[in-house]
VOBA-1610 file (N, C-alpha, C; in pm, whole numbers, padded with zeros to 5 digits, always signed):
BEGIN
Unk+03210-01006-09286Unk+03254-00963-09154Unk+03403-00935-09159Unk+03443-00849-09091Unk+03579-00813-09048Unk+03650-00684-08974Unk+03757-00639-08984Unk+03780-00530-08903Unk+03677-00402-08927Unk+03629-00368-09041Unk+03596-00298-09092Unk+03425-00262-09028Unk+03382-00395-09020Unk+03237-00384-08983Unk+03234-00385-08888Unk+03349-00372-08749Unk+03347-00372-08633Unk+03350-00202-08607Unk+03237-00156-08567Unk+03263+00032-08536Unk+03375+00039-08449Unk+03368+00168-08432Unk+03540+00188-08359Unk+03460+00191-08233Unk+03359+00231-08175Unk+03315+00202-08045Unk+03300+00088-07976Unk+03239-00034-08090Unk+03274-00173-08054Unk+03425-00174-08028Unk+03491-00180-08086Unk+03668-00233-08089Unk+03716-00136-07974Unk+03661-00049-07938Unk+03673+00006-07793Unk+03637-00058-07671Unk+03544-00087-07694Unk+03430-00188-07582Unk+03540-00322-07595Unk+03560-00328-07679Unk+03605-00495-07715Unk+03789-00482-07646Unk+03844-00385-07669Unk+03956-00347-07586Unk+03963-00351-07468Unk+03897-00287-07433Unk+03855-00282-07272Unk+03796-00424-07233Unk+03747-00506-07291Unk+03678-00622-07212Unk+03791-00751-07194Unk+03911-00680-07298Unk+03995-00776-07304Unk+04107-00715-07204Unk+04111-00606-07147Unk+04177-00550-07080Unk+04176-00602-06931Unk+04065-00660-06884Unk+04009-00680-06757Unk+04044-00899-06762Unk+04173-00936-06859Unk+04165-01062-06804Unk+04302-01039-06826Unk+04389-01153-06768Unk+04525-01183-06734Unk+04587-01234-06896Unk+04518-01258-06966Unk+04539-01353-07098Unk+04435-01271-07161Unk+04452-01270-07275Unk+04338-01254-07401Unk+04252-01350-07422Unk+04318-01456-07411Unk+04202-01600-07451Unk+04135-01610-07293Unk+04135-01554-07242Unk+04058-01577-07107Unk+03936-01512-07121Unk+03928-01411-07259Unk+03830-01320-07241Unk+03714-01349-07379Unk+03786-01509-07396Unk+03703-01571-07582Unk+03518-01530-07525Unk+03503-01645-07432Unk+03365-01628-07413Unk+03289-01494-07409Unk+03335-01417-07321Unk+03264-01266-07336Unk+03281-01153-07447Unk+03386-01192-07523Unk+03395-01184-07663Unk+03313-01195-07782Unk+03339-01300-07783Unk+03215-01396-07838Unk+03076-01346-07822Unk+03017-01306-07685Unk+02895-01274-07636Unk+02909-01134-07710Unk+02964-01000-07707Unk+03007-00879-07792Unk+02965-00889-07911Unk+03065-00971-07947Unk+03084-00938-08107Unk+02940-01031-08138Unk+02875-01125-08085Unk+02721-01201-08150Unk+02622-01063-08157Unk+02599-00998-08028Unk+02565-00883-07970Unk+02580-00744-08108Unk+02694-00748-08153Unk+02727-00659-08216Unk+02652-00637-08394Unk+02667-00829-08401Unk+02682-00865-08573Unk+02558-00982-08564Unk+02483-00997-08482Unk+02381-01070-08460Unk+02425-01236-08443Unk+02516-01276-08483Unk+02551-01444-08502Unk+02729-01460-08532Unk+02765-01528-08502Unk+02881-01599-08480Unk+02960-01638-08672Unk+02962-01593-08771Unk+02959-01609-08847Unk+03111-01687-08918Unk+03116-01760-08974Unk+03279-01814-08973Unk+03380-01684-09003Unk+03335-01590-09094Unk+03396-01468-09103Unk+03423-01436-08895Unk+03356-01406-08864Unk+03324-01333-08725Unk+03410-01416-08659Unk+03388-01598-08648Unk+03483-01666-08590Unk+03622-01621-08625Unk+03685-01621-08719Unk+03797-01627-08828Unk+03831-01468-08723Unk+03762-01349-08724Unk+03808-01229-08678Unk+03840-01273-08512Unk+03749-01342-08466Unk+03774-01341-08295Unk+03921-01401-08288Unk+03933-01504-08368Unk+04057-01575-08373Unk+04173-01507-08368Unk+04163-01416-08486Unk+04291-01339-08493Unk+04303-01264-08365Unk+04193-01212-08358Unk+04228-01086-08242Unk+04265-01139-08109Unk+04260-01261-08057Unk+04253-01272-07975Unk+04446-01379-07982Unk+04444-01354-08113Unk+04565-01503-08128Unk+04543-01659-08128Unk+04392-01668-08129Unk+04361-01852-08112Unk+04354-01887-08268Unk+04382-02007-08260Unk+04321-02071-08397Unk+04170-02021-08384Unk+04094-02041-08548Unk+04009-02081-08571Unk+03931-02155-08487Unk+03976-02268-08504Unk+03958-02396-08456Unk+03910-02385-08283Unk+03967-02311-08217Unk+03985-02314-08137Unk+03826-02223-08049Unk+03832-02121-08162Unk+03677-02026-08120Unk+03621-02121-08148Unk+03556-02196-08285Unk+03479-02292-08324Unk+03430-02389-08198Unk+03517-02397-08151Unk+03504-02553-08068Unk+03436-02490-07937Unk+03446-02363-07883Unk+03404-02305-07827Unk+03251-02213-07834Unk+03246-02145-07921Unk+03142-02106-08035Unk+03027-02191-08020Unk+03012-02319-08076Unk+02957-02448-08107Unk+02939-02503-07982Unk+03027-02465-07876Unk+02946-02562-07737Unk+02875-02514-07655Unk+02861-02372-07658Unk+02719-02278-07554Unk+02584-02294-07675Unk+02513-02281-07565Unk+02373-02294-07617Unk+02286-02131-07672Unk+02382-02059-07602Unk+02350-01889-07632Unk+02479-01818-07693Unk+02538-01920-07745Unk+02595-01835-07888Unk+02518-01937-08015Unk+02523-01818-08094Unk+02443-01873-08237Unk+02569-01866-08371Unk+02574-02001-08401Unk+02642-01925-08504Unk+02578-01951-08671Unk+02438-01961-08641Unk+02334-01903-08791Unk+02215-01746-08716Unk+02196-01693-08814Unk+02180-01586-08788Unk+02012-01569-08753Unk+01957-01518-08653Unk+01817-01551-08517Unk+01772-01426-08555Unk+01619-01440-08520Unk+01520-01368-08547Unk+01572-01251-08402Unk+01489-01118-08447Unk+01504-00971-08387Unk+01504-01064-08255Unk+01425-01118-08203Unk+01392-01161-08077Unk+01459-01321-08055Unk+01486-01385-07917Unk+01541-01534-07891Unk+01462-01571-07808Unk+01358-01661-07789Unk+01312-01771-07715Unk+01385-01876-07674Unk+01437-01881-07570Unk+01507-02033-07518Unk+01410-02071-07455Unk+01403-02207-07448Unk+01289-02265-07344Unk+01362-02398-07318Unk+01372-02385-07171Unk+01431-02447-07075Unk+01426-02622-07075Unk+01500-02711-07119Unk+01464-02807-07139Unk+01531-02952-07045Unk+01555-02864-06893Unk+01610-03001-06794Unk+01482-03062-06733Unk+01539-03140-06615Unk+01415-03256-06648Unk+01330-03172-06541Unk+01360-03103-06438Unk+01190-03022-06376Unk+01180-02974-06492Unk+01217-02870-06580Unk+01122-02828-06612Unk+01045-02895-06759Unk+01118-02993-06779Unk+01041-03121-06905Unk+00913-03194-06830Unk+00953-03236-06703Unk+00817-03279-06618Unk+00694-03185-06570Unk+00740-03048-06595Unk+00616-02993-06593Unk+00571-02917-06684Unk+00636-02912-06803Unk+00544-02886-06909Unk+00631-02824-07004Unk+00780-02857-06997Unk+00856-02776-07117Unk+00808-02812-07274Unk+00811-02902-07312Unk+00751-02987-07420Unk+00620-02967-07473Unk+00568-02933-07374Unk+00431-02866-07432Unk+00431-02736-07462Unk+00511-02630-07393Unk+00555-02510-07448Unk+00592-02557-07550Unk+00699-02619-07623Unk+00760-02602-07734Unk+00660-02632-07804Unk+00596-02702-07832Unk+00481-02749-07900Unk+00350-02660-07958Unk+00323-02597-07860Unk+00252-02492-07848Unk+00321-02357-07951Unk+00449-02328-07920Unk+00534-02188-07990Unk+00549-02288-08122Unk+00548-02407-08173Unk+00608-02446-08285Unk+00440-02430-08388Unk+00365-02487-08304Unk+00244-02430-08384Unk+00174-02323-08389Unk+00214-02223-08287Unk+00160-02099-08323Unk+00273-01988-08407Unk+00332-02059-08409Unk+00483-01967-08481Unk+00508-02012-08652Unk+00470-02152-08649Unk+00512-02206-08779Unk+00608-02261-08813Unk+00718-02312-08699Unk+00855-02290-08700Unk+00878-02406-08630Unk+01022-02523-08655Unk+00997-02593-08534Unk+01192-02528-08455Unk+01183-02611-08342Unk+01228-02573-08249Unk+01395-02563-08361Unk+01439-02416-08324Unk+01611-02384-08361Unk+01565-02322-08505Unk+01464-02307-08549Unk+01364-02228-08651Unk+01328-02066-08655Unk+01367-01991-08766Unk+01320-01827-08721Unk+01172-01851-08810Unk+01089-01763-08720Unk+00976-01743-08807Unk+01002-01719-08932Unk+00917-01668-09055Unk+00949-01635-09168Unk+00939-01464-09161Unk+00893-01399-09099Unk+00924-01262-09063Unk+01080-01226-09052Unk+01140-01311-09013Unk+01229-01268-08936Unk+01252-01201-08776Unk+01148-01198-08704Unk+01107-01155-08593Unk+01127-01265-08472Unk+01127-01366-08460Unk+01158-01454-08376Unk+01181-01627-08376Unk+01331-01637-08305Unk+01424-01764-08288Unk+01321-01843-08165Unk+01330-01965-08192Unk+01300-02044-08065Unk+01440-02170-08063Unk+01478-02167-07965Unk+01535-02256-07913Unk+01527-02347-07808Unk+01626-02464-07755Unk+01610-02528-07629Unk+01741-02489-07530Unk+01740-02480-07423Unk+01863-02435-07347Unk+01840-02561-07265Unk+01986-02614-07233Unk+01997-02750-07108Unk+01914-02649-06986Unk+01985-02548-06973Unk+01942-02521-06819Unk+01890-02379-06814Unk+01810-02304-06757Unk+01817-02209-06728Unk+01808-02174-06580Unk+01826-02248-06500Unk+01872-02259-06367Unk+01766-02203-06286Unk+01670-02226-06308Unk+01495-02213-06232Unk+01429-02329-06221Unk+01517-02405-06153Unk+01460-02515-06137Unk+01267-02501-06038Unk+01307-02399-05933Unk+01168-02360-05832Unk+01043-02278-05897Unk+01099-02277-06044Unk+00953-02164-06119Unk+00955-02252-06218Unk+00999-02371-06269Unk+00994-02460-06398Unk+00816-02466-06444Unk+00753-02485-06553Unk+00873-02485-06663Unk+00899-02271-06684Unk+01042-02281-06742Unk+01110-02158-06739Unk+01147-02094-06873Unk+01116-02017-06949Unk+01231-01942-07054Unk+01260-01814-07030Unk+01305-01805-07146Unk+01389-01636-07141Unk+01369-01600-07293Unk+01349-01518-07272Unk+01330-01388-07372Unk+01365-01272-07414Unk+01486-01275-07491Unk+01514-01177-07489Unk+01630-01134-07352Unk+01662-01244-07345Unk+01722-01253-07187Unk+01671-01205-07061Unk+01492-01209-07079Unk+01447-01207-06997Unk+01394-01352-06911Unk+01415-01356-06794Unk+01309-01495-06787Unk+01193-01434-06748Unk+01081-01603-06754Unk+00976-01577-06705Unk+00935-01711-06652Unk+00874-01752-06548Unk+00851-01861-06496Unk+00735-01942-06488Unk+00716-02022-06467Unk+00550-02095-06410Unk+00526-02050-06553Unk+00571-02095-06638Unk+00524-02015-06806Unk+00377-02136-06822Unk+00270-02094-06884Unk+00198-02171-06920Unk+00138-02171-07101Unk+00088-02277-07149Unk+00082-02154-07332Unk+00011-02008-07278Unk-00117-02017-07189Unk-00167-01844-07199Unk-00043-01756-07169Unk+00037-01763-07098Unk+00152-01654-07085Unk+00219-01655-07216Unk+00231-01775-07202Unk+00326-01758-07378Unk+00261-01732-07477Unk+00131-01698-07469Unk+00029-01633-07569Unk+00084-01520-07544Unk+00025-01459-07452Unk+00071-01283-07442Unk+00196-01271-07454Unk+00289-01308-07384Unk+00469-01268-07448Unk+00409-01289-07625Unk+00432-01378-07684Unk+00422-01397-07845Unk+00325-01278-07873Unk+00287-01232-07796Unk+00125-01137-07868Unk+00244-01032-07859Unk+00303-00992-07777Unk+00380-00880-07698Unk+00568-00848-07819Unk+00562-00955-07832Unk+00678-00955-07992Unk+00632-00929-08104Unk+00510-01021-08163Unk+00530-00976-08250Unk+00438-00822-08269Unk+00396-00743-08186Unk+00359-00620-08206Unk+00501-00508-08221Unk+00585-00566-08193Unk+00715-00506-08186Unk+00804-00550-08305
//
Protein backbone atom coordinates (compact mmCIF):
# COMPACT_ATOMS: atom_id res chain seq x y z
CA UNK A 1 0.00 0.00 0.00
CA UNK A 2 0.90 3.58 -0.56
CA UNK A 3 0.63 6.78 -2.53
CA UNK A 4 0.86 4.99 -5.54
CA UNK A 5 -2.03 2.49 -5.12
CA UNK A 6 -4.22 5.27 -4.17
CA UNK A 7 -5.88 6.31 -7.93
CA UNK A 8 -5.84 9.92 -8.46
CA UNK A 9 -9.70 9.87 -8.24
CA UNK A 10 -9.50 8.39 -4.77
CA UNK A 11 -6.87 11.14 -3.55
CA UNK A 12 -9.46 13.47 -5.08
CA UNK A 13 -12.39 12.12 -3.17
CA UNK A 14 -10.00 11.88 -0.25
CA UNK A 15 -9.13 15.79 -0.70
CA UNK A 16 -12.32 16.87 -0.73
CA UNK A 17 -13.52 14.80 2.33
CA UNK A 18 -10.78 16.36 4.15
CA UNK A 19 -11.74 19.66 2.89
CA UNK A 20 -15.20 19.69 4.62
CA UNK A 21 -13.54 19.55 8.42
CA UNK A 22 -11.89 22.42 10.41
CA UNK A 23 -8.71 20.07 11.16
CA UNK A 24 -7.54 17.14 9.10
CA UNK A 25 -7.59 14.79 12.01
CA UNK A 26 -11.23 15.56 12.38
CA UNK A 27 -11.72 13.79 9.18
CA UNK A 28 -9.48 10.23 10.49
CA UNK A 29 -12.76 8.29 10.82
CA UNK A 30 -14.31 8.97 7.38
CA UNK A 31 -11.00 8.48 6.04
CA UNK A 32 -10.44 5.50 7.29
CA UNK A 33 -14.04 4.41 6.03
CA UNK A 34 -12.51 5.62 2.10
CA UNK A 35 -9.46 4.36 2.03
CA UNK A 36 -10.99 0.49 3.75
CA UNK A 37 -13.65 1.16 0.88
CA UNK A 38 -10.93 1.77 -1.56
CA UNK A 39 -8.11 -1.11 -0.56
CA UNK A 40 -10.58 -3.48 1.11
CA UNK A 41 -8.91 -3.46 4.88
CA UNK A 42 -7.01 -1.19 7.02
CA UNK A 43 -3.58 -2.57 6.35
CA UNK A 44 -0.50 -1.32 8.59
CA UNK A 45 0.90 -0.08 5.19
CA UNK A 46 -2.71 1.78 4.70
CA UNK A 47 -2.55 2.78 8.50
CA UNK A 48 1.18 4.11 8.12
CA UNK A 49 -0.35 6.17 4.73
CA UNK A 50 -3.53 7.62 6.68
CA UNK A 51 -1.03 8.75 9.23
CA UNK A 52 1.08 10.65 7.12
CA UNK A 53 -1.56 12.25 5.22
CA UNK A 54 -3.39 13.33 7.69
CA UNK A 55 -0.11 14.30 10.10
CA UNK A 56 -1.10 11.75 13.07
CA UNK A 57 1.18 9.26 14.38
CA UNK A 58 0.77 5.82 13.47
CA UNK A 59 -0.15 5.12 16.66
CA UNK A 60 -2.65 7.29 16.71
CA UNK A 61 -4.86 5.79 13.44
CA UNK A 62 -4.11 2.35 15.11
CA UNK A 63 -5.79 3.15 18.26
CA UNK A 64 -8.55 4.38 16.32
CA UNK A 65 -8.59 1.78 13.43
CA UNK A 66 -8.76 -1.08 16.16
CA UNK A 67 -11.70 0.50 18.13
CA UNK A 68 -14.77 0.52 15.46
CA UNK A 69 -16.27 -2.60 14.82
CA UNK A 70 -16.67 -1.68 10.89
CA UNK A 71 -13.22 -0.96 10.19
CA UNK A 72 -11.26 -4.15 9.41
CA UNK A 73 -7.90 -4.17 9.62
CA UNK A 74 -7.41 -8.07 8.13
CA UNK A 75 -8.63 -8.35 4.84
CA UNK A 76 -12.96 -9.66 4.50
CA UNK A 77 -14.63 -11.63 2.14
CA UNK A 78 -16.40 -9.73 -1.28
CA UNK A 79 -19.37 -9.51 1.09
CA UNK A 80 -19.64 -8.42 5.37
CA UNK A 81 -22.17 -9.98 7.64
CA UNK A 82 -22.37 -8.15 10.97
CA UNK A 83 -24.83 -9.62 13.21
CA UNK A 84 -26.00 -7.59 15.87
CA UNK A 85 -24.94 -8.73 19.19
CA UNK A 86 -26.69 -6.28 22.15
CA UNK A 87 -28.76 -7.79 24.58
CA UNK A 88 -32.49 -7.42 22.60
CA UNK A 89 -31.17 -8.65 20.06
CA UNK A 90 -29.00 -11.73 21.97
CA UNK A 91 -32.47 -12.42 23.76
CA UNK A 92 -34.12 -13.04 20.74
CA UNK A 93 -32.09 -15.00 18.81
CA UNK A 94 -28.70 -13.32 17.82
CA UNK A 95 -26.67 -16.40 18.89
CA UNK A 96 -28.55 -18.63 17.11
CA UNK A 97 -28.04 -16.70 13.92
CA UNK A 98 -24.45 -16.88 14.47
CA UNK A 99 -24.60 -20.41 14.95
CA UNK A 100 -26.60 -21.20 12.20
CA UNK A 101 -24.09 -18.84 9.48
CA UNK A 102 -21.04 -20.59 11.35
CA UNK A 103 -22.39 -23.96 10.27
CA UNK A 104 -23.68 -23.33 7.12
CA UNK A 105 -20.65 -21.23 6.08
CA UNK A 106 -17.85 -23.30 7.67
CA UNK A 107 -16.40 -20.41 9.30
CA UNK A 108 -16.62 -19.28 12.85
CA UNK A 109 -17.59 -15.87 13.79
CA UNK A 110 -14.64 -12.89 12.43
CA UNK A 111 -13.89 -15.94 9.77
CA UNK A 112 -13.95 -15.49 5.70
CA UNK A 113 -15.35 -18.43 4.06
CA UNK A 114 -12.70 -20.26 2.08
CA UNK A 115 -14.05 -18.80 -1.24
CA UNK A 116 -13.29 -15.73 -0.31
CA UNK A 117 -16.87 -14.52 -0.77
CA UNK A 118 -18.04 -13.82 2.71
CA UNK A 119 -16.90 -12.16 6.36
CA UNK A 120 -19.16 -12.76 9.34
CA UNK A 121 -18.81 -10.71 12.17
CA UNK A 122 -20.40 -9.39 15.60
CA UNK A 123 -21.29 -5.59 15.88
CA UNK A 124 -22.14 -4.17 19.71
CA UNK A 125 -25.01 -2.38 18.15
CA UNK A 126 -26.77 -1.97 15.17
CA UNK A 127 -29.31 0.26 16.63
CA UNK A 128 -32.64 -1.86 15.83
CA UNK A 129 -33.32 -2.51 18.87
CA UNK A 130 -37.63 -2.73 17.61
CA UNK A 131 -36.76 -5.39 14.64
CA UNK A 132 -33.99 -7.44 16.85
CA UNK A 133 -32.54 -9.89 16.20
CA UNK A 134 -30.85 -7.46 13.34
CA UNK A 135 -27.82 -7.57 10.74
CA UNK A 136 -26.48 -5.89 7.91
CA UNK A 137 -25.20 -6.88 4.87
CA UNK A 138 -23.38 -5.43 2.92
CA UNK A 139 -24.53 -2.38 4.77
CA UNK A 140 -27.71 -3.40 4.29
CA UNK A 141 -29.93 -4.21 7.29
CA UNK A 142 -32.46 -6.64 7.65
CA UNK A 143 -34.60 -7.34 10.64
CA UNK A 144 -36.83 -9.95 12.52
CA UNK A 145 -33.87 -12.04 10.74
CA UNK A 146 -34.70 -15.69 11.34
CA UNK A 147 -32.08 -18.77 9.94
CA UNK A 148 -34.89 -19.12 6.86
CA UNK A 149 -34.13 -15.42 5.92
CA UNK A 150 -30.66 -15.93 6.52
CA UNK A 151 -30.97 -18.94 4.30
CA UNK A 152 -32.08 -16.89 1.37
CA UNK A 153 -29.72 -13.74 1.95
CA UNK A 154 -26.68 -16.62 2.11
CA UNK A 155 -28.47 -18.33 -0.97
CA UNK A 156 -28.59 -14.65 -2.53
CA UNK A 157 -24.41 -14.09 -1.98
CA UNK A 158 -23.18 -16.71 -2.69
CA UNK A 159 -24.86 -16.78 -6.29
CA UNK A 160 -23.06 -13.52 -6.67
Amino acid sequence: FGSTMISETARRRFDALIGRYPEKRSALIPLLHEVQAEVGHLSPEAVDWVAGYLGLSPADVMSVASFYDMLSLEPTGKHLIYVCQNLTCTLLGAERLIRHLESRLGVRIGETTADGKITVKRMECLASCGTAPSIQVDGVYHHHVTPEKLDALLDALQRD
